[in-house]
C-alpha positions in Angstrom: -175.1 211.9 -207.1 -171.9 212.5 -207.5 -171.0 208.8 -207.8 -171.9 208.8 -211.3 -169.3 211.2 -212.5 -166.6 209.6 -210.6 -167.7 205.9 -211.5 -167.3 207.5 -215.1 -163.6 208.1 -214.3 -163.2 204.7 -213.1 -164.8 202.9 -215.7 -162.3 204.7 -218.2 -159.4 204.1 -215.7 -160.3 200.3 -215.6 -160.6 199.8 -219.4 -157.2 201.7 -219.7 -155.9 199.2 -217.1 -157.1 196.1 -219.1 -155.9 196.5 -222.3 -152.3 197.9 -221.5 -149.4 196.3 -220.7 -149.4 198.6 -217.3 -152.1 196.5 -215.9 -150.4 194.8 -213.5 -148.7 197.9 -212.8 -152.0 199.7 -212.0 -153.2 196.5 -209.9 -150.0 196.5 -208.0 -150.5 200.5 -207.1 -154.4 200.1 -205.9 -154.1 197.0 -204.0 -150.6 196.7 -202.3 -149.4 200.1 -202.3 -152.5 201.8 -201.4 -152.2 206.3 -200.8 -151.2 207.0 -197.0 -154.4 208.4 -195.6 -155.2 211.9 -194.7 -157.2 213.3 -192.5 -160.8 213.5 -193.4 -162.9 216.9 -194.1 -164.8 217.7 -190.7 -168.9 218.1 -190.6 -168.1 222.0 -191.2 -165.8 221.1 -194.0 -168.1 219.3 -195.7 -171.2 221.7 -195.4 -169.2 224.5 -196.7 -168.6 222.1 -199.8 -172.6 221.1 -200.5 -173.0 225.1 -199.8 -170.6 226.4 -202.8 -172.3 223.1 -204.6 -175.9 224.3 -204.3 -176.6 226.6 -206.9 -174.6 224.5 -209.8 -175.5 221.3 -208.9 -178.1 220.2 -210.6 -176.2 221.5 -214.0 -173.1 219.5 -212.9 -175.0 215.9 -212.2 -177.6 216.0 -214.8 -175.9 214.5 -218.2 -174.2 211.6 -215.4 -177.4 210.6 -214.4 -179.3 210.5 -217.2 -176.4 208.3 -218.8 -176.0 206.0 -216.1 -179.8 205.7 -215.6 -180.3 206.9 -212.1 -183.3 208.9 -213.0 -185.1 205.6 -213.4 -183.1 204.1 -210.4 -184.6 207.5 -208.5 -188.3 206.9 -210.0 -188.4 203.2 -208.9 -187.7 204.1 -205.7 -189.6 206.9 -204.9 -192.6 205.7 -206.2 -192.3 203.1 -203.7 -193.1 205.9 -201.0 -196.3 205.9 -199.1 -198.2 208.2 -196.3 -195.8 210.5 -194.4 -192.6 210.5 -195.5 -189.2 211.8 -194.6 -186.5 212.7 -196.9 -183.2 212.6 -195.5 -180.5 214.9 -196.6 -183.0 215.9 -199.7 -180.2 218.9 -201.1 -181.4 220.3 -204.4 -184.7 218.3 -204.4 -183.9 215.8 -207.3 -186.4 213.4 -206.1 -189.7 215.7 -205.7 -191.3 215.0 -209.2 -191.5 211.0 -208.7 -193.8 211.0 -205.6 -197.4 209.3 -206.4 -199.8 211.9 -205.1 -202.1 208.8 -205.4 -199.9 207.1 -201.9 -198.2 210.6 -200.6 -199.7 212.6 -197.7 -197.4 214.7 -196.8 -193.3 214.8 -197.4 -191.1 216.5 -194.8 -187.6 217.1 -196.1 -184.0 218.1 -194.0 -180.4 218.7 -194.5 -178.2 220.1 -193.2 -177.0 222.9 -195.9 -179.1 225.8 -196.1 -178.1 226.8 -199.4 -178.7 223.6 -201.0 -182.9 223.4 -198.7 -183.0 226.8 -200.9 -182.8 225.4 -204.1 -185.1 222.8 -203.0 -187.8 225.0 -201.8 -188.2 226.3 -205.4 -189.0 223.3 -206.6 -192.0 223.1 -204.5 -194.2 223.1 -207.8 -192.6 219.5 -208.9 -194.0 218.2 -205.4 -197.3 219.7 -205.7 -200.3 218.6 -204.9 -198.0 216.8 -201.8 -197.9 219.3 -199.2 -193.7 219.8 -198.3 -191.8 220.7 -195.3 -188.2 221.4 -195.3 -186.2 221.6 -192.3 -182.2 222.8 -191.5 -181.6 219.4 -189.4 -178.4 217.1 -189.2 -179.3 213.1 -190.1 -177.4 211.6 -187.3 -179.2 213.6 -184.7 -183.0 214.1 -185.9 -185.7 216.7 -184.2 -188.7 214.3 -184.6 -190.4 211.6 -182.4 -190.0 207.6 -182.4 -192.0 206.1 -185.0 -193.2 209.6 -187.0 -192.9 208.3 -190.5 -194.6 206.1 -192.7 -191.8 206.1 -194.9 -187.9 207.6 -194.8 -185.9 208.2 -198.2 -182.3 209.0 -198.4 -181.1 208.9 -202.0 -177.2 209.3 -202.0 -176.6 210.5 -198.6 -175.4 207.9 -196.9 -171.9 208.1 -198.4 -172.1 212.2 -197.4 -172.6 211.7 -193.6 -169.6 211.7 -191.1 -171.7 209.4 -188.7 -173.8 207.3 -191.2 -174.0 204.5 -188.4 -175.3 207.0 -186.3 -177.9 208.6 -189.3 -179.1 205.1 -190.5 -179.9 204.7 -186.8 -182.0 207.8 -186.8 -183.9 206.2 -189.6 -184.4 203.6 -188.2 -185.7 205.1 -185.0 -188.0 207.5 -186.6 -189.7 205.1 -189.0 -192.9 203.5 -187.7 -192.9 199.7 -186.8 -194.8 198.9 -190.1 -193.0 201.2 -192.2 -190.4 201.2 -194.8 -186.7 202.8 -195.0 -185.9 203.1 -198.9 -182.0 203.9 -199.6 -180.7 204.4 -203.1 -177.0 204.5 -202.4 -173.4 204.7 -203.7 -170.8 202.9 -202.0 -167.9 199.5 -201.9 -167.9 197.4 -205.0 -167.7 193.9 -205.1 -165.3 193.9 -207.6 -161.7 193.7 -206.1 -159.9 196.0 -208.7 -162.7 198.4 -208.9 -162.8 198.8 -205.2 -159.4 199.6 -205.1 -159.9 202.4 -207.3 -162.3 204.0 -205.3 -160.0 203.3 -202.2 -157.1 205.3 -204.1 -159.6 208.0 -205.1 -161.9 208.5 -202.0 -159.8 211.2 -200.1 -160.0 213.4 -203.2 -163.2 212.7 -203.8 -164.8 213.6 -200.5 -162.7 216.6 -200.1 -164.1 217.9 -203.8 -168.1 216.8 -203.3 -168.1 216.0 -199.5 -169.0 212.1 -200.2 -167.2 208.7 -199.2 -168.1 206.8 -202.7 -166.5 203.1 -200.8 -168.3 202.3 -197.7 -169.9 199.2 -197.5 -173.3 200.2 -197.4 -175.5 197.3 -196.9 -172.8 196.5 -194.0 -173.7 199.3 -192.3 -177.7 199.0 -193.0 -177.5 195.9 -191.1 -175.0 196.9 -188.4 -177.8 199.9 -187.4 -180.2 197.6 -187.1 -182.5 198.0 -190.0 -183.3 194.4 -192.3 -182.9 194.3 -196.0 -185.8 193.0 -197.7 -184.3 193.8 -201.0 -181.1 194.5 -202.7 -180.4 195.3 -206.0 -176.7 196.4 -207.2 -175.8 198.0 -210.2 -172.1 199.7 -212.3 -170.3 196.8 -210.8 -171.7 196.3 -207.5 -171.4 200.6 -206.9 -174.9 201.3 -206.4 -177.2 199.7 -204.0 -180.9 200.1 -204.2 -182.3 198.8 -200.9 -185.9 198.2 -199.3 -185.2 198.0 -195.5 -188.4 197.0 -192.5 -188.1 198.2 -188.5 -188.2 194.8 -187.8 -187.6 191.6 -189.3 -190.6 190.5 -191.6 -192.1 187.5 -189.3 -194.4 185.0 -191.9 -197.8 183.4 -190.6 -197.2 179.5 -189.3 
């Protein structure tokens, strides 16, 4: 979620960039002279940051996403959702009010912060009449049988995990044979001067909100085995919304 705010940041930062005579200046220090890398935030790191985020979290993301639309992008999704369903790294429960009762049988929810599963958990209500489960689990290594799902969400996780190849497997695994994985998801941009922004700003960025805003997503979808069956991007190529089979979708001779 916390793409929104920094995609703000960019957005302002590019438009500064284009209309001043430092432009090329700006190009030259995001593309060629990229910032040496540091060392990353471990799994620990990171889950002491989505702790101390957990009670303010909602407050901090709200006015971003209503602006940039990703309460619709969230609805769309959701609403796609049908029999059991997992939600992966869930945090404060954003996504609770769009399931159809009318598809939903039951929604079991994990992450790995406690603090931010107990601001879920009193949102129970927004769920309701869908009966809820939440579970302290890590997404790259999953407490549940092959093929337990109907359907697995994970709405701006991906870019949070230290393994996502390892999570997106997990998926994968867990998902029945004729079910669906449905990611909404922040990540690389296809634009060449954008993406170097988020290059220059990632290491600050995951350190402050524990989230990688410019992996390659959809490469990483397909590298864990999962098939795209649709991809839609949106604030210049930065989010991804993608419906994703088990198996490759095989059409009748």
């Amino acid at each position: 979620a916390m793409a929104v705010t920094y995609a703000r940041g960019v957005g302002y930062a590019l438009g500064a960039a284009g209309v001043s005579c430092g432009g090329a200046y700006v190009v030259t220090k995001l593309l060629i002279n990229p910032p040496e890398p540091r060392p990353c935030p471990s799994e620990k790191q990171r889950q002491e940051t989505f702790d101390g985020l957990a009670k303010k979290w909602d407050a901090t993301v709200r006015s971003d996403e209503f602006f940039a639309g990703i309460g619709r992008a969230r609805r769309r999704m959701i609403q796609r959702a049908t029999g059991e369903v997992l939600e992966v790294a869930v945090g404060s429960g954003r996504n609770f009010g769009y399931y159809n009762a009318g598809k939903v049988t039951g929604v079991t929810a994990i992450d790995f912060s406690r603090s931010m599963l107990e601001v879920a958990d009193q949102k129970r209500k927004d769920l309701e009449p869908i009966p809820l489960r939440l579970k302290l689990c890590s997404s790259q290594k999953m407490d549940f049988k092959d093929s337990s799902f109907d359907t697995v969400v994970d709405t701006f996780g991906v870019c949070s995990f230290e393994a996502p190849l390892e999570a997106l497997r997990e998926m994968r695994r867990v998902v029945k044979d004729d079910g669906q994985v449905l990611l909404l998801e922040h990540g690389a941009s296809h634009w060449e001067l954008f993406q170097g922004l988020l290059n220059r700003g990632a290491q600050k960025h995951v350190e402050k909100f524990g989230c990688y805003p410019n992996r390659d997503i959809a490469g990483l979808v397909k590298e864990a085995g999962l098939y795209i069956l649709m991809d839609e991007r949106a604030h210049f190529g930065t989010t991804y919304t993608l419906v994703c089979k088990k198996h490759p979708i095989v059409e009748d001779e």
